[in-house]
mmCIF file of the C-alpha atoms, coordinates in Angstrom:
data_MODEL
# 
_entry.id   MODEL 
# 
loop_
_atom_site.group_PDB 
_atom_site.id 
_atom_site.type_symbol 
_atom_site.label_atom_id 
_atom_site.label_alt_id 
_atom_site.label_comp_id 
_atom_site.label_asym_id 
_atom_site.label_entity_id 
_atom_site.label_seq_id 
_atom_site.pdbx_PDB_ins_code 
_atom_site.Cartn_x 
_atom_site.Cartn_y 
_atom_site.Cartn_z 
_atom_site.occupancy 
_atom_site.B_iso_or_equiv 
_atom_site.pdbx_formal_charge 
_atom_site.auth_seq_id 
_atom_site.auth_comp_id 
_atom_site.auth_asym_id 
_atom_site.auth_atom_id 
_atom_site.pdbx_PDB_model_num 
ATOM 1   C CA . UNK A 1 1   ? -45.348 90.625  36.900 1.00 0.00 ? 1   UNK A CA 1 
ATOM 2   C CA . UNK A 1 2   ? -46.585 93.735  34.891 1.00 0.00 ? 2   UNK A CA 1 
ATOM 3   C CA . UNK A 1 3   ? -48.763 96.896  35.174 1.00 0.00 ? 3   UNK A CA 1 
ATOM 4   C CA . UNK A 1 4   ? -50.616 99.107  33.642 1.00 0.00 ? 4   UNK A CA 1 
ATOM 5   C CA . UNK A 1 5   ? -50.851 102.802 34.325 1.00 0.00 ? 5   UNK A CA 1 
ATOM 6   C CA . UNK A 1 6   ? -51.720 105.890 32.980 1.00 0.00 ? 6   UNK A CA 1 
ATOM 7   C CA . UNK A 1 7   ? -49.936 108.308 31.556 1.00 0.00 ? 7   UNK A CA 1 
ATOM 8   C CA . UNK A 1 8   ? -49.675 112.328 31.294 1.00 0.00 ? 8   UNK A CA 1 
ATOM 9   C CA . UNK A 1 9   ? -47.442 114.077 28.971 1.00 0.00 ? 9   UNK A CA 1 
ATOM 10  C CA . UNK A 1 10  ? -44.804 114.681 31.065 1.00 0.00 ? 10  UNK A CA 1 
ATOM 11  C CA . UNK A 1 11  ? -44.957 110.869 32.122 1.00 0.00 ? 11  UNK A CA 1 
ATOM 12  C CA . UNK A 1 12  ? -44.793 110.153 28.846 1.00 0.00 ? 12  UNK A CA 1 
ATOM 13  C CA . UNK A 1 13  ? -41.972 112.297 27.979 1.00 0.00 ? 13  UNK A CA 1 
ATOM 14  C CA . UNK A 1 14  ? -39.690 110.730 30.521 1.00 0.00 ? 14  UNK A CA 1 
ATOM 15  C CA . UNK A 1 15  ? -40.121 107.281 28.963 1.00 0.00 ? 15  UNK A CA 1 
ATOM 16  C CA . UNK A 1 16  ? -40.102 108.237 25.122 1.00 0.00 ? 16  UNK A CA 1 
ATOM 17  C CA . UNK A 1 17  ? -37.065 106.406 24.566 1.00 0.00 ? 17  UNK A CA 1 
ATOM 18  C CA . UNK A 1 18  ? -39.238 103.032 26.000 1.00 0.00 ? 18  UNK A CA 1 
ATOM 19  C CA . UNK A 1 19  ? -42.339 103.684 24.278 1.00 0.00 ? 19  UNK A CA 1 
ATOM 20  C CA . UNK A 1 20  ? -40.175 104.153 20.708 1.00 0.00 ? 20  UNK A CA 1 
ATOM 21  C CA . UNK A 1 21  ? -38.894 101.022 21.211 1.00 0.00 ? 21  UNK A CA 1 
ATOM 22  C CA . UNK A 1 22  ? -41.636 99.088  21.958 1.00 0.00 ? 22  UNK A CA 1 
ATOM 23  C CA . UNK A 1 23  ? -43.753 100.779 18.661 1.00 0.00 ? 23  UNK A CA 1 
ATOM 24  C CA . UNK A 1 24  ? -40.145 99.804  16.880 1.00 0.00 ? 24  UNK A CA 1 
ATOM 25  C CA . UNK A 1 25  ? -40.478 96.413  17.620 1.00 0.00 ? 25  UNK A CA 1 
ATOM 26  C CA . UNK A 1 26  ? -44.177 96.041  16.760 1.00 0.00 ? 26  UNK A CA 1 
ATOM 27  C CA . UNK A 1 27  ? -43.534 97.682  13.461 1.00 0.00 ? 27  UNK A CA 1 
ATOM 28  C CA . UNK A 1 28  ? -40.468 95.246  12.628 1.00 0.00 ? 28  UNK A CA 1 
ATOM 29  C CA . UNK A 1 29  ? -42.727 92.342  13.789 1.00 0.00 ? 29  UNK A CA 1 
ATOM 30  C CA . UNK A 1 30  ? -45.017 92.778  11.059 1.00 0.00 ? 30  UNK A CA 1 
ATOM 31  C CA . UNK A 1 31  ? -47.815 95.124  13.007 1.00 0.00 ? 31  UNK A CA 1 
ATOM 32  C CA . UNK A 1 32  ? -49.348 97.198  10.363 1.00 0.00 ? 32  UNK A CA 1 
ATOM 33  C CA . UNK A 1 33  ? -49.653 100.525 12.441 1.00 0.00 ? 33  UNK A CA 1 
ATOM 34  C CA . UNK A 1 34  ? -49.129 103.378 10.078 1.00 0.00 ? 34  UNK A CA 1 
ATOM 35  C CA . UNK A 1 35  ? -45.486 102.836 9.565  1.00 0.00 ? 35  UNK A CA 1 
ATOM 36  C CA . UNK A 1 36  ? -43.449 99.860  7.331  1.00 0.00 ? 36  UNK A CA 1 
ATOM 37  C CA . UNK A 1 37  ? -40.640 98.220  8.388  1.00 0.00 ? 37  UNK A CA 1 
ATOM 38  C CA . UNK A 1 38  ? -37.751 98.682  8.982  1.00 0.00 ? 38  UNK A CA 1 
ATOM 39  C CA . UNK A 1 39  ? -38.293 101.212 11.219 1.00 0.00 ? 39  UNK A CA 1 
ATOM 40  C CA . UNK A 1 40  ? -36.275 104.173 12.153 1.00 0.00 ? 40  UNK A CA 1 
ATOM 41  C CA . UNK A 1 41  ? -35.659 104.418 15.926 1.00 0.00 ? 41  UNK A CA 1 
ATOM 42  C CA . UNK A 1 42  ? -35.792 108.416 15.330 1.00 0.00 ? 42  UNK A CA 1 
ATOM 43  C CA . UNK A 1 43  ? -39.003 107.946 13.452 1.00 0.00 ? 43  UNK A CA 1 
ATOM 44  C CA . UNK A 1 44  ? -40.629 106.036 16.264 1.00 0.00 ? 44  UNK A CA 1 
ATOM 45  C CA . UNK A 1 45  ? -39.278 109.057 18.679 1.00 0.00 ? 45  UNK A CA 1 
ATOM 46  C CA . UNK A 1 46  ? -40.967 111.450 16.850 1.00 0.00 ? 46  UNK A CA 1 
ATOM 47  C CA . UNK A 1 47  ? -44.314 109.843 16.727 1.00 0.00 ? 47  UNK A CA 1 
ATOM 48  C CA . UNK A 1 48  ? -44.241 109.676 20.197 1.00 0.00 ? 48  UNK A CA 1 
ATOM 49  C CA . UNK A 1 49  ? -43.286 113.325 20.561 1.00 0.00 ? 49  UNK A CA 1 
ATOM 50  C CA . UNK A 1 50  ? -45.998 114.177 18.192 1.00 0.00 ? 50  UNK A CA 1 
ATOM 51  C CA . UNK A 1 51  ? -48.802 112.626 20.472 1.00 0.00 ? 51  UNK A CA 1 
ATOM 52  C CA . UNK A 1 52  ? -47.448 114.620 24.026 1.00 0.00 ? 52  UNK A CA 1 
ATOM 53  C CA . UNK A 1 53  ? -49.614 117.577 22.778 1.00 0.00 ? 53  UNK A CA 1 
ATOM 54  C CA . UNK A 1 54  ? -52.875 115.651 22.476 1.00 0.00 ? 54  UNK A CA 1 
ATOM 55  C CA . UNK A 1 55  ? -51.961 114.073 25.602 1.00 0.00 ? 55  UNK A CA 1 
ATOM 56  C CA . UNK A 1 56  ? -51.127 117.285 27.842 1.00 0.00 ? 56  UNK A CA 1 
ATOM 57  C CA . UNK A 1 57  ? -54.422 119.247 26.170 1.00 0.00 ? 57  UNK A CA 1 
ATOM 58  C CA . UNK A 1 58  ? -56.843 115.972 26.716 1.00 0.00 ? 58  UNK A CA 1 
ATOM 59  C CA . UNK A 1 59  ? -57.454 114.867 23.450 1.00 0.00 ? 59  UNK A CA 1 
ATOM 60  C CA . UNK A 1 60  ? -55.759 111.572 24.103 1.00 0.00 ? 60  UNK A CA 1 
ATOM 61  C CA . UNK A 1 61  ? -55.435 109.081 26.636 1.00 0.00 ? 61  UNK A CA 1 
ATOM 62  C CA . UNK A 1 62  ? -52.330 106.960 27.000 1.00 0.00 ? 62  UNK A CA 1 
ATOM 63  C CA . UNK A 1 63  ? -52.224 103.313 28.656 1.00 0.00 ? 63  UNK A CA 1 
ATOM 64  C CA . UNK A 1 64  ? -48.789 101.686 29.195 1.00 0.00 ? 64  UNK A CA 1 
ATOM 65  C CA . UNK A 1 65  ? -47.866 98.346  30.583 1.00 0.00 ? 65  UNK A CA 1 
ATOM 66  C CA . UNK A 1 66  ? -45.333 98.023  32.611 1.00 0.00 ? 66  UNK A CA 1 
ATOM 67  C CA . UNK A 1 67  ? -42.316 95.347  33.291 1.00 0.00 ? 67  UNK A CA 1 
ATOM 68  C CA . UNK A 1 68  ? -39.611 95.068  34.958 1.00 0.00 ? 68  UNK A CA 1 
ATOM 69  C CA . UNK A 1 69  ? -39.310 98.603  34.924 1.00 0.00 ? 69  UNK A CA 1 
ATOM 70  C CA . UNK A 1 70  ? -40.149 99.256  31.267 1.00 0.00 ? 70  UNK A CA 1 
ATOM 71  C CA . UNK A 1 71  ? -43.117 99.979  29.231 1.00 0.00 ? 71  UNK A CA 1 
ATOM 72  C CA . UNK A 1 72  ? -43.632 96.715  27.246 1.00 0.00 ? 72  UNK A CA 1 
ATOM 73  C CA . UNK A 1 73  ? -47.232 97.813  26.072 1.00 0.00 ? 73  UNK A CA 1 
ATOM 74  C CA . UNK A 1 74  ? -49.354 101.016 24.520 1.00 0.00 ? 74  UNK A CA 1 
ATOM 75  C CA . UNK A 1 75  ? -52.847 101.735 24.027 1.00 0.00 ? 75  UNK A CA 1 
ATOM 76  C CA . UNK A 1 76  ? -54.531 105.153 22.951 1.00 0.00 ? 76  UNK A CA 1 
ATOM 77  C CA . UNK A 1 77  ? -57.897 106.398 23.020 1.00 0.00 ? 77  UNK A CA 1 
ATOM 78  C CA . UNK A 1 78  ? -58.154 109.725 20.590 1.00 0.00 ? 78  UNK A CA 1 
ATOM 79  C CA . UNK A 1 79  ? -60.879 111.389 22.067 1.00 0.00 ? 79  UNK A CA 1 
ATOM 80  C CA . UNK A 1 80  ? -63.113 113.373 19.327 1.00 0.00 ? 80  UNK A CA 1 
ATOM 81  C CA . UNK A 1 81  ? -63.780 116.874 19.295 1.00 0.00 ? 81  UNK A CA 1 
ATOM 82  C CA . UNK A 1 82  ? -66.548 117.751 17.292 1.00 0.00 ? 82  UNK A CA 1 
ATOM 83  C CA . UNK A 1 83  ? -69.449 118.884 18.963 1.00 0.00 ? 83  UNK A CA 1 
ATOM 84  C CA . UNK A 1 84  ? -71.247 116.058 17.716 1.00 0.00 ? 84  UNK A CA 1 
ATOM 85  C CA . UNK A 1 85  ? -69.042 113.546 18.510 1.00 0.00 ? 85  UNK A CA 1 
ATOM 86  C CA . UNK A 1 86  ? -68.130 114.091 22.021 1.00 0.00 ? 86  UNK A CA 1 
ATOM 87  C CA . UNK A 1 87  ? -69.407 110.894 22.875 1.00 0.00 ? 87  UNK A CA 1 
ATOM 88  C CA . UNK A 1 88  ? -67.115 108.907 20.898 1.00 0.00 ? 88  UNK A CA 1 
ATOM 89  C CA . UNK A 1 89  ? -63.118 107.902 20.955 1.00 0.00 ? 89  UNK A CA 1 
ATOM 90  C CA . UNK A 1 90  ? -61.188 105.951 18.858 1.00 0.00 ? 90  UNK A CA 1 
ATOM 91  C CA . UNK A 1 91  ? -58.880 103.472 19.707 1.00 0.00 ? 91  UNK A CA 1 
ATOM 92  C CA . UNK A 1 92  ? -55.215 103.749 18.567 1.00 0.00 ? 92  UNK A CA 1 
ATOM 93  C CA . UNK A 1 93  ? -52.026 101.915 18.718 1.00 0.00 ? 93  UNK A CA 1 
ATOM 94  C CA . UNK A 1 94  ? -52.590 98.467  20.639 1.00 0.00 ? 94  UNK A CA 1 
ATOM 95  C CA . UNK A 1 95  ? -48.770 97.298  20.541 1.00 0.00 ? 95  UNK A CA 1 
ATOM 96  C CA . UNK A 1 96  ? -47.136 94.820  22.965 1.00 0.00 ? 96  UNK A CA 1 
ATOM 97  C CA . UNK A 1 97  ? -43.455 94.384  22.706 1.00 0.00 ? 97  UNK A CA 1 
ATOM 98  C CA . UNK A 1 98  ? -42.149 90.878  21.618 1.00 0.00 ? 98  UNK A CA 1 
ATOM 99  C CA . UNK A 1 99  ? -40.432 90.012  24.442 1.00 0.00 ? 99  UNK A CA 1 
ATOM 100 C CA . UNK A 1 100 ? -43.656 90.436  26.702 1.00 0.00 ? 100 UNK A CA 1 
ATOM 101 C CA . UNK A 1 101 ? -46.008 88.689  24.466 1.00 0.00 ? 101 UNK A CA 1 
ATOM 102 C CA . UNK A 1 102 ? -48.222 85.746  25.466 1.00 0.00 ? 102 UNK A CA 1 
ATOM 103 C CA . UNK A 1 103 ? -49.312 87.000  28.948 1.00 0.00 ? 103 UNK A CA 1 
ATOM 104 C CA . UNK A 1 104 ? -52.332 88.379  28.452 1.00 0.00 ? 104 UNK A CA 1 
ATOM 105 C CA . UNK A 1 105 ? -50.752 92.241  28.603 1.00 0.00 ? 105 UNK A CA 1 
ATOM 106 C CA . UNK A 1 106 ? -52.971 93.161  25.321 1.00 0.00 ? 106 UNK A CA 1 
ATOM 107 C CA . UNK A 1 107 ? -56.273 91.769  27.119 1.00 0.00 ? 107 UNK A CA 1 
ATOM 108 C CA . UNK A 1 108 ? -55.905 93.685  29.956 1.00 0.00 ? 108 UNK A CA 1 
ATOM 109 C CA . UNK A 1 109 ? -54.577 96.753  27.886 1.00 0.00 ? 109 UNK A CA 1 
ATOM 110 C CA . UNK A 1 110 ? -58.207 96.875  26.006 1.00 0.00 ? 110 UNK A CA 1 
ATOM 111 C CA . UNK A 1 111 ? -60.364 95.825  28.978 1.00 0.00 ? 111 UNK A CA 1 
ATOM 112 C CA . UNK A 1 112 ? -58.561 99.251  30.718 1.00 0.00 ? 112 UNK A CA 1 
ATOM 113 C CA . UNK A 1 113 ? -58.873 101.318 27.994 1.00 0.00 ? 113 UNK A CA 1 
ATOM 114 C CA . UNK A 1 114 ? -62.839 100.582 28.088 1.00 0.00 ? 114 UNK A CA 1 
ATOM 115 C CA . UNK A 1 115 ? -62.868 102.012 31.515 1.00 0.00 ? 115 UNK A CA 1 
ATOM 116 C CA . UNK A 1 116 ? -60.257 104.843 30.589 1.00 0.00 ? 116 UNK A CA 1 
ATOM 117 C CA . UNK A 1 117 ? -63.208 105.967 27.798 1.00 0.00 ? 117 UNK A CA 1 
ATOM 118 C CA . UNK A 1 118 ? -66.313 105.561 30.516 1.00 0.00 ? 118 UNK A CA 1 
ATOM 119 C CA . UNK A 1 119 ? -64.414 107.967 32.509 1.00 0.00 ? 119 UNK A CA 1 
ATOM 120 C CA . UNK A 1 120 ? -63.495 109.935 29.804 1.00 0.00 ? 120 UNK A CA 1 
ATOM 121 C CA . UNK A 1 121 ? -67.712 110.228 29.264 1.00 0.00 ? 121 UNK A CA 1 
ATOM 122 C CA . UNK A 1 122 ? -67.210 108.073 26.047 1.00 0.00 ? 122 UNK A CA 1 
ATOM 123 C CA . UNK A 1 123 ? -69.605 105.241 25.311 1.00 0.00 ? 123 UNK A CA 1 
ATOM 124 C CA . UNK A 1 124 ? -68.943 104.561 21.854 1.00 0.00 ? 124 UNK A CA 1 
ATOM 125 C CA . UNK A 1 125 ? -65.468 103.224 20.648 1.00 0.00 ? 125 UNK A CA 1 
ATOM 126 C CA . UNK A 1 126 ? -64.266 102.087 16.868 1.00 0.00 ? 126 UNK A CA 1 
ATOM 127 C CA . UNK A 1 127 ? -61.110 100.939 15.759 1.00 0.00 ? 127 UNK A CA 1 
ATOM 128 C CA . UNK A 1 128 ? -59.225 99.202  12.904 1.00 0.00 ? 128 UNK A CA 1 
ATOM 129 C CA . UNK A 1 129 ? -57.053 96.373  12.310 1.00 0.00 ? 129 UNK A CA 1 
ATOM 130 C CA . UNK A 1 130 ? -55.297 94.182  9.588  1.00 0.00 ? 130 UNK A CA 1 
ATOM 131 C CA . UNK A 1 131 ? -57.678 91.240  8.678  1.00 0.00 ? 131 UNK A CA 1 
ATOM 132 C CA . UNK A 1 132 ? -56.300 88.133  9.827  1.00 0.00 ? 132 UNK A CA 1 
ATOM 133 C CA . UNK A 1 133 ? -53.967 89.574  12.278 1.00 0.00 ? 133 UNK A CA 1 
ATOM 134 C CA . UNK A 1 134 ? -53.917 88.130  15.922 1.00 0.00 ? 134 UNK A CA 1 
ATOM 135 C CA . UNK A 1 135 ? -55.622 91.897  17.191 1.00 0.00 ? 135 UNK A CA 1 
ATOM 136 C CA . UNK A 1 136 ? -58.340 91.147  15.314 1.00 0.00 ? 136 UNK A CA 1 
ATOM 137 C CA . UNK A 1 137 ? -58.860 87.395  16.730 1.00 0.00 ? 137 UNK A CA 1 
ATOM 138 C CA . UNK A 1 138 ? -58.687 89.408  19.833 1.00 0.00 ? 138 UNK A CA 1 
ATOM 139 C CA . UNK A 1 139 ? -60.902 92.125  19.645 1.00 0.00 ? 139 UNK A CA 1 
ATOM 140 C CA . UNK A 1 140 ? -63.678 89.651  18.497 1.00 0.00 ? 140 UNK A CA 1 
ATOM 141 C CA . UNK A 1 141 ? -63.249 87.545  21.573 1.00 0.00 ? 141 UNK A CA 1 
ATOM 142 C CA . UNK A 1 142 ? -63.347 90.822  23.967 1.00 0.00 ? 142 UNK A CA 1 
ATOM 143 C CA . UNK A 1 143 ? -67.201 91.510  21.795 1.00 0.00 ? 143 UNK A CA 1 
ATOM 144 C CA . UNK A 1 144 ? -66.189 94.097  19.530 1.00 0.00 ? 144 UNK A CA 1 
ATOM 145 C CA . UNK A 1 145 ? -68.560 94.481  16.683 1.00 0.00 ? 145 UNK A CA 1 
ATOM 146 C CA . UNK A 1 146 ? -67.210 94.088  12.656 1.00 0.00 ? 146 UNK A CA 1 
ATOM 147 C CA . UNK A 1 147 ? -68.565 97.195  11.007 1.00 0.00 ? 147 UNK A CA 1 
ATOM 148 C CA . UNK A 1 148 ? -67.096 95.501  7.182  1.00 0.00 ? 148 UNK A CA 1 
ATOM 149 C CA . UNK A 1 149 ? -64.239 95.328  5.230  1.00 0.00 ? 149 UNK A CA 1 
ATOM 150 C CA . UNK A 1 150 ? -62.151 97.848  3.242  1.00 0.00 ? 150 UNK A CA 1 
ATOM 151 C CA . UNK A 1 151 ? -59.775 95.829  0.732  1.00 0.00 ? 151 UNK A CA 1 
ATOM 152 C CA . UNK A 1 152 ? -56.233 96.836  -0.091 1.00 0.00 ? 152 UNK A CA 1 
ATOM 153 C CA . UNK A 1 153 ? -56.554 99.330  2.909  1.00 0.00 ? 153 UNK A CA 1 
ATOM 154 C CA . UNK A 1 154 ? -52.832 99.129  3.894  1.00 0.00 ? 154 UNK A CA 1 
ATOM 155 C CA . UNK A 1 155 ? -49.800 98.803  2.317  1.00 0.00 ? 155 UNK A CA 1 
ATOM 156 C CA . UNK A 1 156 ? -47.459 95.982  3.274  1.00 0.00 ? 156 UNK A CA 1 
ATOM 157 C CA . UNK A 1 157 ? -43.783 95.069  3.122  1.00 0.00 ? 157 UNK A CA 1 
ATOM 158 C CA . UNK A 1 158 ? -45.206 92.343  0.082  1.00 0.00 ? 158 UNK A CA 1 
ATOM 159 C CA . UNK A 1 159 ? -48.697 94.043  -0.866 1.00 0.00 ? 159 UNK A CA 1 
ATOM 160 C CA . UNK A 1 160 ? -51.369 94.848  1.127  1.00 0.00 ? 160 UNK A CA 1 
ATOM 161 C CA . UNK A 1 161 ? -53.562 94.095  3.787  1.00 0.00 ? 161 UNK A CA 1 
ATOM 162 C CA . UNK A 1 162 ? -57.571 94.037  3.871  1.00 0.00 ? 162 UNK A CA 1 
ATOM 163 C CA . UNK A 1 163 ? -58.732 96.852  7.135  1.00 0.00 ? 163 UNK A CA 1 
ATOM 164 C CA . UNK A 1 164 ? -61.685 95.202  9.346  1.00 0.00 ? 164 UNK A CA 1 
ATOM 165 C CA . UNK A 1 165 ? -63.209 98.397  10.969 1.00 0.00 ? 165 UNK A CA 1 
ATOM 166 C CA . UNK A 1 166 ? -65.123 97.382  14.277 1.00 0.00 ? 166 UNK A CA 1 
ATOM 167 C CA . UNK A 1 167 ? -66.697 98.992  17.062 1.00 0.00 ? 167 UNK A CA 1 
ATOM 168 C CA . UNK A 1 168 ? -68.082 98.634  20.911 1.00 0.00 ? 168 UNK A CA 1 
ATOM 169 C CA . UNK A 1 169 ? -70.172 100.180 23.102 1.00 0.00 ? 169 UNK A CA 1 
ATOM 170 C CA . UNK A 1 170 ? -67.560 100.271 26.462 1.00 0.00 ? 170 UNK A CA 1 
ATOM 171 C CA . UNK A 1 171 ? -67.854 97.836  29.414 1.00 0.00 ? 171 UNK A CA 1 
ATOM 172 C CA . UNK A 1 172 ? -67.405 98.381  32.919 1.00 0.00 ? 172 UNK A CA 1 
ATOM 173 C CA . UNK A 1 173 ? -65.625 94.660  33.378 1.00 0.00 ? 173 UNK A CA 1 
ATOM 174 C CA . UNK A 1 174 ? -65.873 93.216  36.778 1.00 0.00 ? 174 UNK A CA 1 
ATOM 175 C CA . UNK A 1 175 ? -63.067 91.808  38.325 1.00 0.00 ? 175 UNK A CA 1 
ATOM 176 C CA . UNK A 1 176 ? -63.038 87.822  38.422 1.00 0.00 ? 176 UNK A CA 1 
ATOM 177 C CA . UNK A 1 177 ? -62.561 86.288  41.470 1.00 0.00 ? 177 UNK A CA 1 
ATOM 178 C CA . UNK A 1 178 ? -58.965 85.075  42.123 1.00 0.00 ? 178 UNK A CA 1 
ATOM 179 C CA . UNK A 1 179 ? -57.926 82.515  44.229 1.00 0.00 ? 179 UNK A CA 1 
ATOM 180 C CA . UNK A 1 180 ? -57.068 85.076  47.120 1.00 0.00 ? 180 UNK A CA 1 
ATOM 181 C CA . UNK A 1 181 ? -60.088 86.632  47.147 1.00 0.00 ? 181 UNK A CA 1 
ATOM 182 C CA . UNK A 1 182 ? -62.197 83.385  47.388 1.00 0.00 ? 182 UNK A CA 1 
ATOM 183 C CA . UNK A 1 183 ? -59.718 82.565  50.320 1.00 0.00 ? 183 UNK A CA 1 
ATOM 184 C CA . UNK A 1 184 ? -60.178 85.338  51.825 1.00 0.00 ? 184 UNK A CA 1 
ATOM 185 C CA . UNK A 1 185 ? -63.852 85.149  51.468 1.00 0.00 ? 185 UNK A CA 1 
ATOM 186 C CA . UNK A 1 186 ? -64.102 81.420  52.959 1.00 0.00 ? 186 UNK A CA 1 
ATOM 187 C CA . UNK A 1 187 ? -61.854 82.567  56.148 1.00 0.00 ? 187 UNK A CA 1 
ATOM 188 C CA . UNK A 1 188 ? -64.313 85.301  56.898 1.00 0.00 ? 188 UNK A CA 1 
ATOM 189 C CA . UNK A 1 189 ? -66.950 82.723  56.972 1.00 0.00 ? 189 UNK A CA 1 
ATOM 190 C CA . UNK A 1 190 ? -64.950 80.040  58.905 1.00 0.00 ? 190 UNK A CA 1 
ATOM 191 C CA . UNK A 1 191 ? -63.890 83.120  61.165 1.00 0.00 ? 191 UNK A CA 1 
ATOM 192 C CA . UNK A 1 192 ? -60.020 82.951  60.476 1.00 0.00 ? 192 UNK A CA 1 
ATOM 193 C CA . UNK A 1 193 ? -57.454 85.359  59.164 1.00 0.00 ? 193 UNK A CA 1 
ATOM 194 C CA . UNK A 1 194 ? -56.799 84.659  55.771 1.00 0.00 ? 194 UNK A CA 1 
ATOM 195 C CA . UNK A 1 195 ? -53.415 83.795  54.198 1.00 0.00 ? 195 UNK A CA 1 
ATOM 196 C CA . UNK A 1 196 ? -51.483 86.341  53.039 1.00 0.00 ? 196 UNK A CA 1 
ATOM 197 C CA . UNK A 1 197 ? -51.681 86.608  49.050 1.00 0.00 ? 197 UNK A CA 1 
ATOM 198 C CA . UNK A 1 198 ? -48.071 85.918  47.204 1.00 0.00 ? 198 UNK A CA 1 
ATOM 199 C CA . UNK A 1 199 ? -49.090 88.235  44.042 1.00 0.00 ? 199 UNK A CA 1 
ATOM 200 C CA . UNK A 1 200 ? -50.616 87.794  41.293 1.00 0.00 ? 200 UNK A CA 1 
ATOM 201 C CA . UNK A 1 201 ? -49.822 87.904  37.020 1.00 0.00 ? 201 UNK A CA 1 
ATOM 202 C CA . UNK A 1 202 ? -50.174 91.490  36.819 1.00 0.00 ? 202 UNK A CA 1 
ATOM 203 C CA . UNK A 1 203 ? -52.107 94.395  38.214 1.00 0.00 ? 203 UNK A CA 1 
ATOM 204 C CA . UNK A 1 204 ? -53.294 98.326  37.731 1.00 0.00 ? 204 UNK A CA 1 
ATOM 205 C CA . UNK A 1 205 ? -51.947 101.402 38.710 1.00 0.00 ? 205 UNK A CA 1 
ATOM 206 C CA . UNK A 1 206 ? -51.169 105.114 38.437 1.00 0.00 ? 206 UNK A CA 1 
ATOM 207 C CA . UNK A 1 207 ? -54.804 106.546 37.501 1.00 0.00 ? 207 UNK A CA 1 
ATOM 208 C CA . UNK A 1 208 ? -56.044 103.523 35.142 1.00 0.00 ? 208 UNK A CA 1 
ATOM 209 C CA . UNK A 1 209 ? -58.712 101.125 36.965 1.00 0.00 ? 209 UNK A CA 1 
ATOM 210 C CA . UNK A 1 210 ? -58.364 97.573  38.142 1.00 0.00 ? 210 UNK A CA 1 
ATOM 211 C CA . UNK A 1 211 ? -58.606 94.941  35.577 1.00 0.00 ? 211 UNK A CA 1 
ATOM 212 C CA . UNK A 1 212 ? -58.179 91.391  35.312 1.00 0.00 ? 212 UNK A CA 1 
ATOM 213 C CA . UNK A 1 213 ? -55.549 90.600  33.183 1.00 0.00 ? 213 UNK A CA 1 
ATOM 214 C CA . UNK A 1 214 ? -57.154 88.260  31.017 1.00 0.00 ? 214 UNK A CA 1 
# 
């Protein structure tokens, strides 16, 4: 079971230590996200630091997932500032921890940061990722747009990696039904209670909006 919420600065601040390890981990996975492994815990602490400034003056907007009582999952939307560009945000460091990998947590992650920007009065996002990377499989699958190629845009523990830049007008996803909610429907029609639900993979809260989790 996981969730996502939104956090402020001083959210964020209480769970640096969490959100350093889970960029840590990405990094030392092979994520090419600005740093090379291996990665210094303190380095990953100060990036965080570094971003509670943008956060608590509104320039960004942090999504975490949640498990088990820890954050197991980031996503940022860096909100331009240019008077020309104050309907566009991009998208920054989409990490999911190792451990919670394989349950659809970076899905729901991207599908909530699409509604985090609409809020936000953005309706054009960009981003970029290693070619041939899993994010990239990913963000093709959720309809973001390739833009092209930049070659030999990051540096690598062996080389470097080819950047695919893409971008997306945002989506205001609507929630699939589950299997509670069709229940639920069908007893209204039959006239019956329905059955209490039992939970589901994961859900949405602080201030971010309902998703499906993909």
């Amino acid at each position: 079971m996981w969730t996502i919420s939104r956090l402020g600065a001083e959210e964020a601040r209480a769970v640096l230590p969490e959100l350093a390890e889970v960029l840590r981990d990405c990094v030392d996975g092979g994520a090419s996200v600005s740093f090379l492994p291996p990665l210094a815990w303190a380095e990953a602490w100060r990036f965080w630091e570094r971003m509670l400034s943008g956060l608590a003056e509104g320039q960004r907007i942090l999504l975490t997932a949640q498990q088990g009582g820890q954050v197991v999952g980031t996503v940022m939307l860096e909100l331009s500032s240019a008077p020309n560009s104050l309907h566009r945000a991009e998208v920054q460091k989409l990490l999911v921890h190792r451990k919670a990998r394989r349950q659809g947590i970076a899905e729901a992650l991207m599908r909530a940061v699409e509604k985090a920007a609409l809020e936000a009065g953005r309706t054009l996002l960009y981003l970029d990722t290693c070619k041939g990377c899993a994010a990239e499989t990913l963000y093709r699958k959720l309809g973001w747009v390739e833009v092209g190629i930049i070659p030999r845009f990051a540096k690598q523990p062996r080389g470097f990696c080819d950047t695919v830049i893409f971008y997306k007008h945002p989506t205001s996803y609507v929630i699939r039904k589950t299997p509670d909610a069709k229940r639920e429907k069908n007893a209204k029609r039959g006239g019956r209670s329905p059955t209490p639900s039992t939970g589901g993979e994961g859900s949405v809260s602080g201030r971010a909006m309902p998703v499906h989790p993909g």
